[in-house]
N, C-alpha and C positions, 0 to 999 in steps of 0.2 A: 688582281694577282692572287694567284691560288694559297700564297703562304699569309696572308692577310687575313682570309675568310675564316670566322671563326669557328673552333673544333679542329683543327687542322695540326696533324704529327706532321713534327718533321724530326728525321732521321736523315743522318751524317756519316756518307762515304768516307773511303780513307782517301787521300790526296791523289791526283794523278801526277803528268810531268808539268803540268802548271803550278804545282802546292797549290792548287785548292780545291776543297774538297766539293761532292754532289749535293744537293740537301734532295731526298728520296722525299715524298708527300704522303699521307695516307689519311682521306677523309674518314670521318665517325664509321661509314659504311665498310671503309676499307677498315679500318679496325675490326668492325664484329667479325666482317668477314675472316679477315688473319685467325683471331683466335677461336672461331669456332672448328676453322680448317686444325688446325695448330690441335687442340683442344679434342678432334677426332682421331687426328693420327695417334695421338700420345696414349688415348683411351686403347686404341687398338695393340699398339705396340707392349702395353701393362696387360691388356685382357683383364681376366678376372682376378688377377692377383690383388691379393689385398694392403696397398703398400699406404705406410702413413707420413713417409715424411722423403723429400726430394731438396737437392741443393742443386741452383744453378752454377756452375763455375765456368764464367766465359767470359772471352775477350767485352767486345763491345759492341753497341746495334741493336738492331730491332728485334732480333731473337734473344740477345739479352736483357733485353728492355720489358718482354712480354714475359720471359721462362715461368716465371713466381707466379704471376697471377695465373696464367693455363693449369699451373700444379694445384694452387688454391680453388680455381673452379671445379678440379676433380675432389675436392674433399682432402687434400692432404695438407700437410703441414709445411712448410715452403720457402725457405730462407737463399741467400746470395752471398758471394764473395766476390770481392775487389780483386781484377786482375793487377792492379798495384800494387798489393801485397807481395812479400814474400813467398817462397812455395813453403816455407816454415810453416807460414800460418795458416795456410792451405790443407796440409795434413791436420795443424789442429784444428781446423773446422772440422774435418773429416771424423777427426778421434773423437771432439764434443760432439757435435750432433749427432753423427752416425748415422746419416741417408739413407737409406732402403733405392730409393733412384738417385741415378747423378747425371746430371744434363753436363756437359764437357765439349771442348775442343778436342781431336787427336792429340795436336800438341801438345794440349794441356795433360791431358792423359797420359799423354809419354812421361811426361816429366815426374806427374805424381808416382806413377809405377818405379820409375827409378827411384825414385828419393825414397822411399818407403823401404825398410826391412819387411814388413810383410803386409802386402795392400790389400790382400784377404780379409785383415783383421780389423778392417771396416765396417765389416755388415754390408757392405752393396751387393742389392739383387739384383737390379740391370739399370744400365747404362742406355742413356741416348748419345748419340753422338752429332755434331753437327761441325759443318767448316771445311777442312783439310780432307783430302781422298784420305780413304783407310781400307787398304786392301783387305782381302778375305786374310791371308798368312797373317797380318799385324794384328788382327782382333784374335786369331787364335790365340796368340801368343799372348795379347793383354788377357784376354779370358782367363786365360791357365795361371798366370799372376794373381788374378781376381779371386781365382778360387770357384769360378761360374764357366756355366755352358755357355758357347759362343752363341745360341739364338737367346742368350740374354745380354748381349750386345747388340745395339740398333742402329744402323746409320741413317739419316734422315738428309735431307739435298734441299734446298734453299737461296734464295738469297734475297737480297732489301729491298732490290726492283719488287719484286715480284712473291715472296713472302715463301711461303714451307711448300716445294714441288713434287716431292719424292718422299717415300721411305722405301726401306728395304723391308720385304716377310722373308724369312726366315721357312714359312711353308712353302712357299713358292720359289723361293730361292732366287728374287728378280725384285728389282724398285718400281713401285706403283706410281702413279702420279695420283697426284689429292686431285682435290675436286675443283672443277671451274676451271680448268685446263684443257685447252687443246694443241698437242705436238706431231711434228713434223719431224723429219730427220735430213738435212740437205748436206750436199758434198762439199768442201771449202774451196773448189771453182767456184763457188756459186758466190761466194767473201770479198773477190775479184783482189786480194791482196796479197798473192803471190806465195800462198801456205800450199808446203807439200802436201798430195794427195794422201786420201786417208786411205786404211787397207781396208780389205771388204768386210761388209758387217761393221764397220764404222762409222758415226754420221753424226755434225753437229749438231746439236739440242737448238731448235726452233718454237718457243712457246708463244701463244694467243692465251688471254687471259679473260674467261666471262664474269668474274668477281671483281676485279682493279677499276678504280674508278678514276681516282688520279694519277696512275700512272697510264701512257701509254701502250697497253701489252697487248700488242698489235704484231703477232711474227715476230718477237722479239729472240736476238737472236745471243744466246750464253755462253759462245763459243765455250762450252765444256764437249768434251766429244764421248759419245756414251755408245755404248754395244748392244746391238741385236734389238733398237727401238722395234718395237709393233704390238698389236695388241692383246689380250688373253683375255678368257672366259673365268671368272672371278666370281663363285655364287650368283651364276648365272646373269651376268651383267658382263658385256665388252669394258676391258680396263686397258688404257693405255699403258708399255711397261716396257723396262730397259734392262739388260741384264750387268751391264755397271759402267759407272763412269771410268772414264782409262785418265783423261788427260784434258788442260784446259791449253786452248790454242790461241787467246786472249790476249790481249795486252799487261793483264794485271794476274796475280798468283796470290797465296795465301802462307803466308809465317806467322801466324796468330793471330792478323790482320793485314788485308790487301795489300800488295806493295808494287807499284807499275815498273814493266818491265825497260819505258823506258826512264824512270828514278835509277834502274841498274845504271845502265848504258850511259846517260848521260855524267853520274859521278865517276865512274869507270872510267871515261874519257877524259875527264878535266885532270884527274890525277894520272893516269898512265899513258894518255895519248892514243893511239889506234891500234888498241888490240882486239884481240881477235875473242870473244865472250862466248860461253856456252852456260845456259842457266839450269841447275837438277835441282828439282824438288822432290822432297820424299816426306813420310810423315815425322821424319824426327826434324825437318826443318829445310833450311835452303841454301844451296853450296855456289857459289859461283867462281867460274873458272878461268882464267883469263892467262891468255897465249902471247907472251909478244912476239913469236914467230921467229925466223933467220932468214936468210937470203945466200942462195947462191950458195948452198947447204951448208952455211956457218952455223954454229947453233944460235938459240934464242938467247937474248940478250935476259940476264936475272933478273927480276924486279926486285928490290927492296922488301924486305920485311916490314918497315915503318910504312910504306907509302902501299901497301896489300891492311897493312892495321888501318892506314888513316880512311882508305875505303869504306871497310866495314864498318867503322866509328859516323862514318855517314850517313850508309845506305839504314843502318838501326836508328840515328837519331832523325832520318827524311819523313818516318812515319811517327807520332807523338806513344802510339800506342804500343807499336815493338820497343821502342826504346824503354817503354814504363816495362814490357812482359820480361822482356830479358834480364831485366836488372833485380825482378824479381823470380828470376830463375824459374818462370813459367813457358818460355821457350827457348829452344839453345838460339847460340849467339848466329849471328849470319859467318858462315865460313868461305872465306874469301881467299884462294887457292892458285897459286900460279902454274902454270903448264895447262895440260887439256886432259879429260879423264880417261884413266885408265893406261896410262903413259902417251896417249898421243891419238892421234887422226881426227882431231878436231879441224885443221885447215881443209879436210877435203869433203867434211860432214856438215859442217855448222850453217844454219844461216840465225843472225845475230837473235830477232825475234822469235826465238821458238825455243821453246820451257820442256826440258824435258823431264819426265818424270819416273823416279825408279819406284816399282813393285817391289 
């Protein structure tokens, strides 16, 4: 058994609808491999900038796991904090150390930008980003917070399967994929589970993996659905490249940590019985919506206020990790909403399974 052999990481998914979680493997190999990958992008991302000190601030996993030591192998100085914590003490890390880089979630980002009278007065020169989609408009706007130009905000694409896939240049204006990667782009017919068609110039992420040893990354497929995959001339080398992820079409979503769509659904129903669900996720976190519908064009029957709180009080405490972020006001609470958004047309729009995602 592969988790026996000795030298062997093992890294831990968040829960699916079973409560339990994956255990991800990564032999010795799969490690150099991670951080040297890890290790080039982050070089390229700094360039020649002469930075001496980076704070990782992130949920949990194998990119939190690694952040400090990739930062130490460049020569810098390289400390962590606990998403446990408060966001109190999150800015005083921020005040005491004073980063030059700051490795972050969007989430987490968000939250520091609020809480802060002036998040300028940190000294951060750039940001990596990783986790949650962060549209083009949301990094302007942390930018301008920051006090920095938005190509010193980076977003980077990843995840535990399969280790760091993407970054974004800033010169190119498109996400590269690292190295030992080979993708595909295929239409969600191809999924055979019933996901509307995507519009053109849309295609989910298909990744083969020549560096993974113990994982299978074989066509693996990440239902994230990215835009205008194909490839470009990159100092004179073919790179494969995407011009941005839009949307994950998946079972599972991101609030500071995974959380399965159907963990919604199934709490959703034991307290409210058969309504009608639509799931938005944005960078400031995740709304869910839930319709009890009418008939016979009576209107919809109210839900409770208690029995919309006793959800939410769920669906944060189903995952161990959001419940530790939110309580330390590193990511907002899950907002749990009755009616459908925008005043209505969720009964002719929705199908239960599908996350949508606001820009």
């Amino acid at each position: 058994m592969l988790a026996t052999r000795p030298g062997i990481s093992e890294y831990r998914t968040s829960g699916t609808s079973s409560g339990r979680r994956k255990s991800i493997y990564y032999t010795p190999s799969d490690e150099d491999a991670y951080l040297r990958i890890k290790r080039d992008v982050y070089r390229t991302i700094l360039g020649s900038g002469s930075y001496r000190t980076a704070l990782a601030d992130m949920g949990t996993g194998h990119a939190e796991a690694t952040a400090v030591e990739v930062f130490r192998q460049l020569g810098m100085k390289a400390e962590s904090i606990s998403y446990k914590l408060p966001i109190a003490r999150h800015l005083e890390k921020l005040q005491s150390f004073r980063p030059e880089v700051l490795y972050t979630m969007p989430s987490i980002l968000e939250r520091i930008v609020l809480a802060s009278p002036n998040p300028a007065h940190y000294g951060i020169r750039q940001v990596i980003l990783v986790g949650e989609i962060a549209s083009p408009g949301w990094i302007a706007g942390v930018a301008e917070r920051l006090g920095l130009p938005t190509a010193c905000i980076t977003d980077t694409y990843g995840s535990i399967e399969i280790g760091t896939m993407a970054y974004y240049s800033h010169q190119l204006g498109r996400y590269l994929l690292t190295e030992g990667l080979m993708a595909e782009g295929i239409g969600t017919e191809q999924l055979g589970q019933g996901i509307d068609p995507l519009p053109p110039g849309e295609q989910v992420l298909v990744l083969t993996s020549t560096v993974r040893e113990a994982f299978p990354a074989i066509r693996y497929v990440t239902y994230d659905v990215v835009r205008d995959l194909r490839p470009i001339m990159v100092d004179g080398m073919k790179r494969m490249s995407f011009h941005s992820v839009v949307k994950r079409i998946g079972p599972d979503l991101k609030h500071g940590e995974k959380i399965s769509i159907y963990d919604i659904e199934d709490i959703v129903y034991r307290h409210l019985g058969q309504v009608v669900i639509r799931v938005h996720m944005d960078v400031h976190g995740l709304t869910v919506y839930v319709d009890s519908g009418g008939s016979n064009g009576a209107a919809a029957p109210a839900i409770p206020q208690s029995q919309l709180d006793a959800v939410r009080d769920e669906l944060e405490e189903r995952i161990p990790e959001i419940s530790a972020m939110v309580r330390a006001g590193l990511v907002g609470r899950i907002q749990v909403v009755a009616g459908s958004p925008e005043g209505g047309g969720a009964h002719e729009a929705v199908k239960l399974k599908r996350i949508y995602y606001d820009k």
